[in-house]
C-alpha positions in Angstrom: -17.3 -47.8 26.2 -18.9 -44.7 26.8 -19.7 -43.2 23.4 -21.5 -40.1 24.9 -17.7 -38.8 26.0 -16.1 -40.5 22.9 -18.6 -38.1 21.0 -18.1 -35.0 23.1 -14.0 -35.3 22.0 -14.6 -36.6 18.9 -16.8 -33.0 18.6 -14.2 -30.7 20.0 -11.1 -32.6 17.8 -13.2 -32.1 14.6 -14.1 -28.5 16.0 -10.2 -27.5 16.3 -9.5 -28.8 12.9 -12.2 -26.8 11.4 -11.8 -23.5 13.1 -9.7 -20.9 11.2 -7.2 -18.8 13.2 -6.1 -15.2 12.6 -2.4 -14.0 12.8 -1.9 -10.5 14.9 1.1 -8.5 15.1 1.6 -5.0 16.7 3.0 -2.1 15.7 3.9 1.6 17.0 3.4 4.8 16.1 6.9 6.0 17.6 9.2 3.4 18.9 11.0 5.0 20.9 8.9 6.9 22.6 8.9 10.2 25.0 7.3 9.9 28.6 4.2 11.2 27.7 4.1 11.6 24.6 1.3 9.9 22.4 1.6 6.6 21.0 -1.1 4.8 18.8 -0.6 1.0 19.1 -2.0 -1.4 15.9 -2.9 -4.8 15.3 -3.8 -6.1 12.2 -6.3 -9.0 12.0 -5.2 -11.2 9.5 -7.4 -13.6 8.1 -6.4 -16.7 6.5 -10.1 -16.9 4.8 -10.6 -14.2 2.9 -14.5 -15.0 2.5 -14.4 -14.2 6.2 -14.0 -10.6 7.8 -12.7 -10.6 11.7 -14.8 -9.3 14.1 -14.6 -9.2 17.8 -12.3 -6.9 20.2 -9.0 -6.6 21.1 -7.6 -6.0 24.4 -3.5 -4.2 24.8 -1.9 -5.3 27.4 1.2 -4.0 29.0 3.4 -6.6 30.8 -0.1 -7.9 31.9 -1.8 -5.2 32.9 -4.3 -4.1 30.6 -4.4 -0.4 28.9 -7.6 -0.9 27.1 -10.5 -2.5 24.6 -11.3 -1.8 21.2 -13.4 -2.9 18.6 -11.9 -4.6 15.3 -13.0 -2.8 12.0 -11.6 -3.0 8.9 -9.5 -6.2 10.5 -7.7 -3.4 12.3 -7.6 -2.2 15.8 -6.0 0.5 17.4 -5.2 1.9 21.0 -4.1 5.2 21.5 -2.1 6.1 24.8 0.9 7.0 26.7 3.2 6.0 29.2 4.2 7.8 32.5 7.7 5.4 33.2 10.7 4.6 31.2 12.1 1.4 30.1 10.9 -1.4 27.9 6.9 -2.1 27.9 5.8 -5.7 26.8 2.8 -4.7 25.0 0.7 -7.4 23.5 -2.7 -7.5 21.6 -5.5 -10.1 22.8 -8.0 -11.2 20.3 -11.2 -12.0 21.4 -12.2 -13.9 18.5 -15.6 -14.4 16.8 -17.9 -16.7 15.1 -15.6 -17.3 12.6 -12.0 -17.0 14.8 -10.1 -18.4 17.2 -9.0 -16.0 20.5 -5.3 -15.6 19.5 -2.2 -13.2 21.8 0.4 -11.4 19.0 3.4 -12.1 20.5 5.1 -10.0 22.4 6.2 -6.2 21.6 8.7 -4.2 23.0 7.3 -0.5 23.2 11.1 1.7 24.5 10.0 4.8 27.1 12.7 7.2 27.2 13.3 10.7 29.2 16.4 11.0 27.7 17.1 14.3 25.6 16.1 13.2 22.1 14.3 13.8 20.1 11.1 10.8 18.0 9.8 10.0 14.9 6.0 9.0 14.8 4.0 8.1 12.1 0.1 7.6 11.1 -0.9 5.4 10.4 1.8 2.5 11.3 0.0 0.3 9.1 -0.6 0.7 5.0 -2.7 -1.6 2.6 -2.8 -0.5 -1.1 -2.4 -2.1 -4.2 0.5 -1.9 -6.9 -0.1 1.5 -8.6 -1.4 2.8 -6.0 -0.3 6.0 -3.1 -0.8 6.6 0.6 -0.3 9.8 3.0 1.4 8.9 6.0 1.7 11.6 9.0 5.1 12.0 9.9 5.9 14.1 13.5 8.5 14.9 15.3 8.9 14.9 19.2 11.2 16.2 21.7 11.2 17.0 25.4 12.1 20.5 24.9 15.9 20.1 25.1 16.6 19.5 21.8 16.2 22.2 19.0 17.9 20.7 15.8 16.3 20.5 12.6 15.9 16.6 11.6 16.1 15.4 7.9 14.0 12.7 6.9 14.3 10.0 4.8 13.3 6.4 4.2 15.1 3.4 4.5 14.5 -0.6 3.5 11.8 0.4 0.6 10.7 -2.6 -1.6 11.5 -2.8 -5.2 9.5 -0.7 -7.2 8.5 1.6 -4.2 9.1 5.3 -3.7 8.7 8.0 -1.2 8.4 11.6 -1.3 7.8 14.1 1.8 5.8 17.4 1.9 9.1 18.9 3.7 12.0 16.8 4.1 13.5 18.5 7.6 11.4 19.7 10.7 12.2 20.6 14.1 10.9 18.8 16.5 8.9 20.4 19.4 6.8 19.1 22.5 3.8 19.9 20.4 5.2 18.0 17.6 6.0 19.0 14.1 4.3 17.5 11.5 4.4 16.9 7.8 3.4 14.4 5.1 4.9 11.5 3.5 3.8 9.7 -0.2 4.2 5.9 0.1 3.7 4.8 -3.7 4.0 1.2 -5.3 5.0 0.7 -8.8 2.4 -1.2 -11.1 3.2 -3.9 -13.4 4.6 -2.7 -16.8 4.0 -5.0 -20.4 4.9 -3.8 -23.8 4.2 -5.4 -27.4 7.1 -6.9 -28.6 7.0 -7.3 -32.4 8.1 -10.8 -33.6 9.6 -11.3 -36.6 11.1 -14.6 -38.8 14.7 -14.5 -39.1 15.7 -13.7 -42.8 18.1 -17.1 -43.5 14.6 -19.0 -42.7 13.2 -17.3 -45.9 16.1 -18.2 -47.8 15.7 -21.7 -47.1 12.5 -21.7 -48.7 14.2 -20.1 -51.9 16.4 -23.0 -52.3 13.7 -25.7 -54.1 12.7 -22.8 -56.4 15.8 -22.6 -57.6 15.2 -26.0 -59.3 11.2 -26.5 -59.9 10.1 -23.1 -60.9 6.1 -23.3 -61.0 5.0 -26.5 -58.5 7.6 -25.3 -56.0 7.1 -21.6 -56.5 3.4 -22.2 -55.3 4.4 -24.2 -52.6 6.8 -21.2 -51.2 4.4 -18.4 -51.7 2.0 -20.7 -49.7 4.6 -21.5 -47.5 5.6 -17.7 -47.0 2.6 -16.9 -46.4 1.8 -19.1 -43.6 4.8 -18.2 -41.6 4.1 -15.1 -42.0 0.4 -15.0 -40.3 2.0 -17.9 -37.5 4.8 -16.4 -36.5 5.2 -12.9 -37.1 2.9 -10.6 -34.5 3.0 -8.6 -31.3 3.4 -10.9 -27.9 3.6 -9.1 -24.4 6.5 -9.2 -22.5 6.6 -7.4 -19.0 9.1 -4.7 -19.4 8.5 -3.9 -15.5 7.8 -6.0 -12.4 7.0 -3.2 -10.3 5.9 -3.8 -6.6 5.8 -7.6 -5.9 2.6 -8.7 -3.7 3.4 -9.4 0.0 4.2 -7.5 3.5 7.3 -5.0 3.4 8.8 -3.1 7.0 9.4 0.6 5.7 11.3 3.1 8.1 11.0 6.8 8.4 14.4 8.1 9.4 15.1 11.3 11.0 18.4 12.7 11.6 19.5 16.0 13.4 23.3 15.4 12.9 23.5 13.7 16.5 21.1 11.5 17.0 19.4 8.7 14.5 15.8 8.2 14.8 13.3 5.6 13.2 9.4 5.1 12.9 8.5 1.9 11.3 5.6 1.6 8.6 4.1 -1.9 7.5 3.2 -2.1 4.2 0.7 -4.5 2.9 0.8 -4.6 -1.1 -1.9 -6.9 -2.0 
């Protein structure tokens, strides 16, 4: 038997059991987007260790080809760029992985180039971490290729429970330039309340009945009795009045309308 190969596999089994893998998923700034136009691209490094903080790079690629390498930081990385041809792009992140990770590929995302005479939504950032209570400014701008002069209302669609948004201006018109303004994410915090507890009266009358019949033993007894139930089970108890923002990863869009054409920009929330 050969025991120095047996070891080498037996070391790179117990090596794959042990390593801890990240998760990465991309989003886009504006999805569609204009030929030329701007587009951020995002990847969130998520680690299933949070005593661990990913390092490394990340590499976007663009049906193979790649369109450039950035560090992580924060767990995050993002790639700004544009594309000179329409159609679909396959745009997909490559982790490089670190001391701690494996190399992992997102799987694949769909970036849509259009010349067509519309107008697109775009946001900053595409990707929002913040805790129940808490608020984020998100950019919202508004693209066109010049042919189209409408003004757009926003609005936003598929919030979670317990989250609101509320925008600096409501309607823009998009531009080449872009037009910009500013939208609130906010989650909703946890409400409690005291709720006062009190023993129904017939339970008191119970206690009434024996001193009907044995005036001074019994009449103790009760008082004592009384007493007692009164320090156990009378009081204020907390009761949540209000679940807010439940923990966990939410898809918010940004929705613009010019009374034509339907736009969207998609925001991940992370509510921790």
């Amino acid at each position: 038997m050969n025991f120095r190969k047996l070891s080498r596999v037996s070391s790179l089994i117990l090596s794959l059991l042990c390593a801890r893998w990240a998760m990465a998923d991309v989003t886009s700034s504006s999805n569609p987007a204009l030929v030329g136009q701007l587009v951020t691209l995002s990847v969130a490094i998520e680690s299933p260790d949070v005593t661990a903080v990913p390092t490394g790079t990340v590499t976007f690629t663009d049906t193979g080809q790649s369109l450039g390498t950035v560090p992580v930081q924060n767990s995050m990385a993002e790639f700004t760029t544009q594309f000179s041809t329409t159609g679909d792009h396959a745009i997909v992140a490559e982790y490089s992985g670190d001391a701690n990770f494996q190399p992992v590929n997102s799987p694949e995302f769909l970036e849509h180039v259009t010349a067509d005479d519309v107008f697109t939504v775009s946001v900053s950032p595409s990707v929002v971490n913040q805790a129940p209570g808490e608020s984020s400014a998100v950019k919202v701008t508004l693209f066109s290729n010049g042919g189209t002069a409408n003004s757009a209302h926003l609005a936003c669609e598929d919030l979670p429970p317990g989250t609101a948004c509320s925008f600096e201006s409501d309607a823009l018109v998009p531009s080449e330039q872009g037009n910009s303004t500013t939208v609130t994410v906010t989650s909703k915090a946890a409400r409690s309340a005291a709720i006062r507890t009190e023993i129904p009266r017939p339970i008191y009358a119970i206690f009434l009945i024996p001193f009907l019949f044995r005036k001074r033993r019994c009449g103790l007894v009760l008082v004592c009795a009384l007493a007692i139930i009164s320090l156990i089970g009378c009081g204020d108890a907390l009761k949540i009045t209000d679940a807010g923002t439940p923990s966990g990863a939410y898809t918010i869009h940004v929705v613009g309308n010019d009374g034509v054409i339907t736009q969207k920009a998609s925001i991940q929330l992370n509510v921790r």
